[in-house]
N, CA, C and O of each residue as an XYZ file, in Angstrom:
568
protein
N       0.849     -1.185      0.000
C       0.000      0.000      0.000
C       0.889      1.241      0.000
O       1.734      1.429      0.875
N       0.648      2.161     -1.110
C       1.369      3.123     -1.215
C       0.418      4.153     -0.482
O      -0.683      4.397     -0.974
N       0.850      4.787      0.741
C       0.130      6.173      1.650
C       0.650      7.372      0.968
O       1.843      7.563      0.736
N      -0.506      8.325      0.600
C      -0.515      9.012      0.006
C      -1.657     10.452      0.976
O      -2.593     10.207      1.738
N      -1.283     11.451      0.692
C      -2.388     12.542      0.992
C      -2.567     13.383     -0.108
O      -1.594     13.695     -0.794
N      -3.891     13.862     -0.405
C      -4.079     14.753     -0.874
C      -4.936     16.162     -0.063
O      -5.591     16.106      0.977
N      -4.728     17.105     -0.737
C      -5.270     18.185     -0.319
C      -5.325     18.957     -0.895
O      -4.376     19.403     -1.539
N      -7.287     19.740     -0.874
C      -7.659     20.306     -1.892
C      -8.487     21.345     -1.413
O      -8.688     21.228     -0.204
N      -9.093     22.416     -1.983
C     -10.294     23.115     -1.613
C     -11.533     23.563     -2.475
O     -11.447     23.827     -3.675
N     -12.389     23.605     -1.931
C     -13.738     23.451     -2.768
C     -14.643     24.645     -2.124
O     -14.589     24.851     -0.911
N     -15.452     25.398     -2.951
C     -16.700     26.078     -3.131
C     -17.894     25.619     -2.780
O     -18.405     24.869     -3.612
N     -18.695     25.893     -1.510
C     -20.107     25.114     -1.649
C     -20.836     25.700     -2.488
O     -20.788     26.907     -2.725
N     -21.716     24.743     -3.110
C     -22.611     25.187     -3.928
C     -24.123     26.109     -3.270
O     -25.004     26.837     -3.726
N     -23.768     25.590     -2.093
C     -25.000     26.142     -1.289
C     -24.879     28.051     -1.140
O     -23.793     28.564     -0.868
N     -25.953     28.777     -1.330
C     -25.910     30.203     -0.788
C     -24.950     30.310      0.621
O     -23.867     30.872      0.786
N     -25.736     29.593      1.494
C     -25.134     29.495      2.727
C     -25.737     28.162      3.607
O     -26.859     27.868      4.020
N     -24.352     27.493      3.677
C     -24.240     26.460      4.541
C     -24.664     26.084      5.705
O     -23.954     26.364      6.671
N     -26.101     25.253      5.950
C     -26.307     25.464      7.347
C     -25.449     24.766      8.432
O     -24.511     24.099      7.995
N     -25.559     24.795      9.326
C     -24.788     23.657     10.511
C     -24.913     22.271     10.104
O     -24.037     21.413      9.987
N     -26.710     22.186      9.824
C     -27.534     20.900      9.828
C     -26.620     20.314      8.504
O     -26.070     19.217      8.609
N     -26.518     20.978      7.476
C     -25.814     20.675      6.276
C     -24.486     19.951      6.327
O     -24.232     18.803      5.964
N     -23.724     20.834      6.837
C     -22.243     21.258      7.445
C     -22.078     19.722      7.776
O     -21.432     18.960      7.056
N     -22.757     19.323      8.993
C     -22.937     18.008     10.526
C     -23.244     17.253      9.467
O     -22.231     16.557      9.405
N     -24.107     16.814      8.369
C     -24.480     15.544      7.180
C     -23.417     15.402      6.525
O     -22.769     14.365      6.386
N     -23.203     16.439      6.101
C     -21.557     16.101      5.038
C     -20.037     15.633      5.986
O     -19.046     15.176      5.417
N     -20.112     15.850      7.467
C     -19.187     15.412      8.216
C     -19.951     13.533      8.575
O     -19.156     12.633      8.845
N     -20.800     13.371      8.539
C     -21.485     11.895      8.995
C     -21.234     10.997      8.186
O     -20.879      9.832      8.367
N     -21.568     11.983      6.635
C     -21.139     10.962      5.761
C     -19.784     10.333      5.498
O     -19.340      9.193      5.356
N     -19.145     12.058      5.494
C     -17.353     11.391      5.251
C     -16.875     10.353      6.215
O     -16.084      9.472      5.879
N     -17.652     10.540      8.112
C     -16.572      9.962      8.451
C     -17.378      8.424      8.298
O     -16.685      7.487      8.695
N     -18.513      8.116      7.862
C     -18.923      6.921      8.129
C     -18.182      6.112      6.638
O     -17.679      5.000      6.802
N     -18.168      6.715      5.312
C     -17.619      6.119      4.395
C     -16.105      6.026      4.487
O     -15.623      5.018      3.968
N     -14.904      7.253      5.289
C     -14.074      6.785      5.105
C     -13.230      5.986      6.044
O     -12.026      5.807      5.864
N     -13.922      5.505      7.069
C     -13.561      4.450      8.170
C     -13.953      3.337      7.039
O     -13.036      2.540      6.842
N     -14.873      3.167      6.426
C     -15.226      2.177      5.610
C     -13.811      1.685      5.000
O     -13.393      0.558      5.268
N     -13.150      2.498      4.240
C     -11.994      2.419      3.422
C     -10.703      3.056      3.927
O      -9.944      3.525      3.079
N     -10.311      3.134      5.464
C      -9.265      3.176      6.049
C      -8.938      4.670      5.164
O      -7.964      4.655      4.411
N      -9.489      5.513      5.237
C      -8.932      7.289      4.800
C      -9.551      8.401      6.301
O     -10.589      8.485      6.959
N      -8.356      9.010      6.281
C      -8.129     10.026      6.964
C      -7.819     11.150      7.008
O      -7.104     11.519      6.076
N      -8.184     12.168      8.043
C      -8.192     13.492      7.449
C      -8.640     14.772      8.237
O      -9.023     14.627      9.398
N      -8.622     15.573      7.870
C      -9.690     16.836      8.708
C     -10.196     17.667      7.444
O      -9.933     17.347      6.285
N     -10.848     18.619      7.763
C     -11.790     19.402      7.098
C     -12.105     20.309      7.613
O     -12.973     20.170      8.475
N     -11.684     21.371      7.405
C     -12.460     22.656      7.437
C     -12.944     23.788      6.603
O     -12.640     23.702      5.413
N     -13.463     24.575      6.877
C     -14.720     24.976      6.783
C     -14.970     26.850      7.330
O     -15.262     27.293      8.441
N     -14.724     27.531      6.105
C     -14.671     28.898      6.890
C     -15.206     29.656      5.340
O     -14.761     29.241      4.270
N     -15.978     30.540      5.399
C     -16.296     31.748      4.588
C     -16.933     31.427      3.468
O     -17.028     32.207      2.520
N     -17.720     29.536      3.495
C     -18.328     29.206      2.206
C     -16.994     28.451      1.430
O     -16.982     27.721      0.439
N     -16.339     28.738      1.943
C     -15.318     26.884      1.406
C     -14.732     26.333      2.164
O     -14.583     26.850      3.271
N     -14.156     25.043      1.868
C     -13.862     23.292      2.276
C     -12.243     23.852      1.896
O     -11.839     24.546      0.962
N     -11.542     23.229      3.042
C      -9.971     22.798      2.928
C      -9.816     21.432      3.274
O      -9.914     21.303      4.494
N      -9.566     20.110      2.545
C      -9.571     19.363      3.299
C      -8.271     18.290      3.168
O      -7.643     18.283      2.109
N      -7.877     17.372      4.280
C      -6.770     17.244      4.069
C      -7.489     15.307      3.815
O      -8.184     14.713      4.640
N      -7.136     14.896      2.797
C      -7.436     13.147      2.625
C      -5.971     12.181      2.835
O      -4.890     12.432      2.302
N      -6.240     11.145      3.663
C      -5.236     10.205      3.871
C      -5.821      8.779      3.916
O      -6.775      8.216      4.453
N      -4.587      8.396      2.930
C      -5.067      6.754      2.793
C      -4.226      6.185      1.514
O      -3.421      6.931      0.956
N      -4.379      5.174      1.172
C      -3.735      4.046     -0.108
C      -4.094      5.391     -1.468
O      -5.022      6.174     -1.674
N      -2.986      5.123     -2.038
C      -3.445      6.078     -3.122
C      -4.449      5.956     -4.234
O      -4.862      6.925     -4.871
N      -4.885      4.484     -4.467
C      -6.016      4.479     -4.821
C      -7.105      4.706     -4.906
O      -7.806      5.035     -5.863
N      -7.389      4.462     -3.439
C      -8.508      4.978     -2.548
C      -8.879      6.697     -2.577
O      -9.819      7.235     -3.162
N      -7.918      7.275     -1.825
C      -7.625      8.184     -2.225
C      -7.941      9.491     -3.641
O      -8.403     10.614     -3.841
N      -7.506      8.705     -4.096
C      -7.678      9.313     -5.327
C      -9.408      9.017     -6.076
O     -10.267      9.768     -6.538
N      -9.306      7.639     -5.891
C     -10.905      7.538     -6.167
C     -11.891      8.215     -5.496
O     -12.786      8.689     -6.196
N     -11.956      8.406     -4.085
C     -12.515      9.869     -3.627
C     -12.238     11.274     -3.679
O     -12.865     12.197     -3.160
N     -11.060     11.299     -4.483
C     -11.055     12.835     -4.701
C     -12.208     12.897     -5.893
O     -13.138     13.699     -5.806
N     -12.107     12.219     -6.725
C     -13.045     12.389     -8.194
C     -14.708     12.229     -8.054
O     -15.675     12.446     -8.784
N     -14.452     11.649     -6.500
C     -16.284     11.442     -6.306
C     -16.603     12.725     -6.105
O     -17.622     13.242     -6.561
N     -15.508     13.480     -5.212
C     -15.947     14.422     -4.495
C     -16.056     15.759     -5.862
O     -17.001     16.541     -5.755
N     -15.321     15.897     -6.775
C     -15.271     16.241     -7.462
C     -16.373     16.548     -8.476
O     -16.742     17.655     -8.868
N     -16.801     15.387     -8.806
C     -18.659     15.222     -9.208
C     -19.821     15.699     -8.074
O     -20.918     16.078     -8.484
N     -19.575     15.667     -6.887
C     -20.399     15.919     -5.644
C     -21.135     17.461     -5.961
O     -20.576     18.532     -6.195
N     -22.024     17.266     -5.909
C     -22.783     18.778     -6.196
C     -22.986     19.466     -5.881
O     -23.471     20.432     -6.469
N     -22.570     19.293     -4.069
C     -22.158     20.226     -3.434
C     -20.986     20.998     -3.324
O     -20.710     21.961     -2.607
N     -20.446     20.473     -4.054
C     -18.970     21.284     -4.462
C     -18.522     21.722     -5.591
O     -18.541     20.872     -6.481
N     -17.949     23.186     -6.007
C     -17.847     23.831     -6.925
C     -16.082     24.021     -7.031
O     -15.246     23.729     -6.176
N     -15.950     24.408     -7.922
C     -14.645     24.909     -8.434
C     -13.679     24.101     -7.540
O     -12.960     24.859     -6.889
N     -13.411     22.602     -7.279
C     -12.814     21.984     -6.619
C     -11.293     21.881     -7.367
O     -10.973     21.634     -8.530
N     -10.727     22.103     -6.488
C      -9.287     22.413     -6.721
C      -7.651     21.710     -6.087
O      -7.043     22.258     -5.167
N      -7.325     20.881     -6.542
C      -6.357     20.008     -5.995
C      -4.975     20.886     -5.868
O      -4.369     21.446     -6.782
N      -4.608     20.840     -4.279
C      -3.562     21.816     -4.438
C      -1.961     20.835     -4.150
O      -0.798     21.224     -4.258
N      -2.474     19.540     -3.778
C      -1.575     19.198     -3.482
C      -1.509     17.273     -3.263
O      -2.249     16.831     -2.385
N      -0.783     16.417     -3.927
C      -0.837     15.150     -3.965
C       0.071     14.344     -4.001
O       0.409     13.948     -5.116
N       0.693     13.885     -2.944
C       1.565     13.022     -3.127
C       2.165     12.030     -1.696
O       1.779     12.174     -0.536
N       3.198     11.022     -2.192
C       2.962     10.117     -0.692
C       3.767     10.972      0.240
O       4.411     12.015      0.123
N       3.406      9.895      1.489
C       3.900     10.435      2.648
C       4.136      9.096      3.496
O       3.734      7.945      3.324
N       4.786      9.573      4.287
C       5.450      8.565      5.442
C       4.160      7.636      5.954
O       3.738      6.481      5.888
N       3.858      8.835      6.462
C       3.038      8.271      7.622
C       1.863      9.605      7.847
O       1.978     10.693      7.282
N       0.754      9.241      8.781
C      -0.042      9.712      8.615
C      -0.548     10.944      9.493
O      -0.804     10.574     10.639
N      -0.777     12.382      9.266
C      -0.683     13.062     10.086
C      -1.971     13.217     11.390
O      -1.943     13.773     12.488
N      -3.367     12.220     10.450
C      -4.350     12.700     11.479
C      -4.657     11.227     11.361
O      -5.750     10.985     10.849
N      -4.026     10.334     11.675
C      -4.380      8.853     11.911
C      -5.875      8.919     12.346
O      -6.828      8.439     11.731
N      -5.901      9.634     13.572
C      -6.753      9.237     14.368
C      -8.046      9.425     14.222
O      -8.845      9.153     15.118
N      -8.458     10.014     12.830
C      -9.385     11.053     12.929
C     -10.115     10.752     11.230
O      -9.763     11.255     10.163
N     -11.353      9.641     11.534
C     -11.339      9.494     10.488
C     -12.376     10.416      9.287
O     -12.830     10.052      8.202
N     -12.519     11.982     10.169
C     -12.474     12.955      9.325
C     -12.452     13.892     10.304
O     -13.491     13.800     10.958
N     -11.520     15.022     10.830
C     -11.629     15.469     12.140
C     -11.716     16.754     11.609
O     -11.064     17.050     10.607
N     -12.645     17.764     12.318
C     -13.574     18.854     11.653
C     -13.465     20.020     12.913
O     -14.437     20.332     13.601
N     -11.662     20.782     13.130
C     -11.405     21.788     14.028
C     -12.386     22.950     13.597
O     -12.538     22.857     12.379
N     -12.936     23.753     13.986
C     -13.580     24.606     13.619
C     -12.789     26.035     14.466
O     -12.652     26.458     15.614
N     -12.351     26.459     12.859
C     -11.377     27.528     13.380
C     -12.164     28.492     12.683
O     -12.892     28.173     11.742
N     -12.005     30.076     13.258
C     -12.701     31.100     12.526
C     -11.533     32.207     11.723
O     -10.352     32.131     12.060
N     -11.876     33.007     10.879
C     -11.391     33.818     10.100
C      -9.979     34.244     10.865
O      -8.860     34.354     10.366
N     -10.484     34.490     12.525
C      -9.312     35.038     13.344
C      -8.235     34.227     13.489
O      -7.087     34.583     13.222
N      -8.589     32.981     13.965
C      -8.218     31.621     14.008
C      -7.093     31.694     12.887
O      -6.003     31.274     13.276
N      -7.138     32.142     11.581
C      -6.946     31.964     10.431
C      -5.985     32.955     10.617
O      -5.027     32.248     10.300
N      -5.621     33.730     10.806
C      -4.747     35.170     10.440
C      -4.160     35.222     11.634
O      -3.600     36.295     11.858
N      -4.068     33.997     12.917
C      -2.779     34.231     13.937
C      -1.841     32.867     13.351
O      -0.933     32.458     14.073
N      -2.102     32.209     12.046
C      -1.194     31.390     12.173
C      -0.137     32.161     11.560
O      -0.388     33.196     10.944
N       1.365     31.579     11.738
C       2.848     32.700     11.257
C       2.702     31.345      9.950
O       2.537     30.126      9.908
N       2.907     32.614      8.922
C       3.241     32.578      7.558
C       1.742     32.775      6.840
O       1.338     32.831      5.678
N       1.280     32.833      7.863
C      -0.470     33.100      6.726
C      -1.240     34.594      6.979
O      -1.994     35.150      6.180
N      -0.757     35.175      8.575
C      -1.004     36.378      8.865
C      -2.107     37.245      7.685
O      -3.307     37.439      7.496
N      -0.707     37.592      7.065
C      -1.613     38.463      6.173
C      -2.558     38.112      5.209
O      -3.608     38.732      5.041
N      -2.141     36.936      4.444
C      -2.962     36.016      3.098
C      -4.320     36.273      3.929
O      -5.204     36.819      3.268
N      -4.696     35.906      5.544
C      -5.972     35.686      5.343
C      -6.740     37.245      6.035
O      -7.941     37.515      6.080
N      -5.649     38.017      6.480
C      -5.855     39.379      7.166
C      -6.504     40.218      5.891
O      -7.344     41.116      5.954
N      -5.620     39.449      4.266
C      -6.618     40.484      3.572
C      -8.081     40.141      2.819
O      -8.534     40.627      1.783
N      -8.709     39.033      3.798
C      -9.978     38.446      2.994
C      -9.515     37.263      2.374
O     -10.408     36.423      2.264
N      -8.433     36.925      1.942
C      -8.795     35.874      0.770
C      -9.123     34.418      1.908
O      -9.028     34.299      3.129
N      -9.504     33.538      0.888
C     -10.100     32.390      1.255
C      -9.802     30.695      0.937
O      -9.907     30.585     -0.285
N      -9.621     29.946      1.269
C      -9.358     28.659      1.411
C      -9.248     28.709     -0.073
O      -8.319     28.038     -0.524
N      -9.899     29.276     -0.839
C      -9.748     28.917     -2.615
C      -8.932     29.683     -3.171
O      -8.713     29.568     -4.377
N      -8.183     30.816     -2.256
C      -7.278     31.280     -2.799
C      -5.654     30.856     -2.578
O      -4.847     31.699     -2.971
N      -5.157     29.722     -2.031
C      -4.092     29.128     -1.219
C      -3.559     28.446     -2.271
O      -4.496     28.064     -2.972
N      -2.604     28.136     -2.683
C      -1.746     27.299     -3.469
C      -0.964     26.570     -2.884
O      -0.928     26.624     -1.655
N      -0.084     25.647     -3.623
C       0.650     24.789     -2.682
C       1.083     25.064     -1.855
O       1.024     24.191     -0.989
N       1.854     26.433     -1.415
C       3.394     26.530     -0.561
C       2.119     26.810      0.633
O       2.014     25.916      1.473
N       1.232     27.896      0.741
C       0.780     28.149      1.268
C      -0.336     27.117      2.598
O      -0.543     27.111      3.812
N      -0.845     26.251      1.148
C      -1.260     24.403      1.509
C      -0.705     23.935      2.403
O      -1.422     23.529      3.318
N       0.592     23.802      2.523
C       1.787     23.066      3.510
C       2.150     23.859      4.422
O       3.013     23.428      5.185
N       1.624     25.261      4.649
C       1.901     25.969      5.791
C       0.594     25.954      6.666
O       0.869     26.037      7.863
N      -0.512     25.887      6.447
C      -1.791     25.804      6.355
C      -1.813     24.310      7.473
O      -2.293     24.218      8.603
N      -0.998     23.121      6.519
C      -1.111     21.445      6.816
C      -0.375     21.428      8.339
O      -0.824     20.856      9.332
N       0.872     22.207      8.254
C       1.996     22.206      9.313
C       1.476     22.605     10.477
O       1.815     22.091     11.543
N       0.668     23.488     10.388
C      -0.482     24.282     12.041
C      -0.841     23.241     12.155
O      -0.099     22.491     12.789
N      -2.165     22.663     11.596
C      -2.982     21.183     12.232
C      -1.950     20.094     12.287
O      -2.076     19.401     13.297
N      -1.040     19.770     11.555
C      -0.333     18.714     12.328
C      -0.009     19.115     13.438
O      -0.209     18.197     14.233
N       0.499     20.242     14.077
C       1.506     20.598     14.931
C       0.278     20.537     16.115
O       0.707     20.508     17.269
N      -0.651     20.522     16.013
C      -1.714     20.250     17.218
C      -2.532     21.581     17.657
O      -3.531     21.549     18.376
N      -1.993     22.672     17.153
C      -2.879     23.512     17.824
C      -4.106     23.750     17.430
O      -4.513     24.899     17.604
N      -5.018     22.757     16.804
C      -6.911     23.143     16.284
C      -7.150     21.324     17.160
O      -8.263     20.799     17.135
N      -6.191     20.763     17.705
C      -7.017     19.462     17.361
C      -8.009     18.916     18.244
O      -7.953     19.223     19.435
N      -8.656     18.366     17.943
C      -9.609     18.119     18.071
C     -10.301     17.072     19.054
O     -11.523     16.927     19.041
């Protein structure tokens, strides 16, 4: 088994996301991806999805493309794919920190990116892996 993560961000299609919404789309992920040994977190700020997927790269990858078709998600955007050692949110078979905008603009190296508005869909790789390095490092978890 080749371990692999990806990480991507997505647009809801919804006006605005309720909780009730929000809590179904977390039930589902984590009940399907305990199904298939994938792991991860997800969050969730300003009307888009950052989410981080772990598992066999097959797997993996075959749920990025579901999610991709998912109609609740728009302009889905892969920022980042490839293996890894080992796994950063083992434990968590979709773990959903709920950090806010502020939350967002005390991490160091993102300060400003999110001090000036932009949003989970505006992040590119380098930014991705600075983004990944906070939640590994423990301070949202969960």
């Amino acid at each position: 088994m080749e371990l692999t993560h990806c990480i991507y961000c997505s647009a809801t299609t919804e006006e605005e996301l309720s909780a009730e919404g929000l809590e179904a789309i977390l039930e589902q992920s984590r009940t399907n991806n305990q199904k298939c040994d994938v792991t991860g977190i997800l969050l969730f700020e300003s009307g888009a999805f950052f989410q981080v997927l772990e598992g066999d790269e097959a797997v993996v990858d075959a749920l990025y493309r579901k999610i991709e078709m998912d109609p609740r998600h728009q302009r889905v955007t892969k920022l980042i794919s490839e293996p890894i050692e080992e796994r950063a949110f083992g434990e968590w078979s979709m773990g959903y920190p709920k950090v806010s905008t502020k939350d967002l603009q005390e991490i160091e190296g993102l300060n400003d990116f999110f001090a000036r508005g932009n949003s989970f869909m505006d992040l590119e790789e380098g930014r991705a892996k600075v983004l990944l390095d906070a939640f590994k490092k423990g301070k949202w978890r969960v």
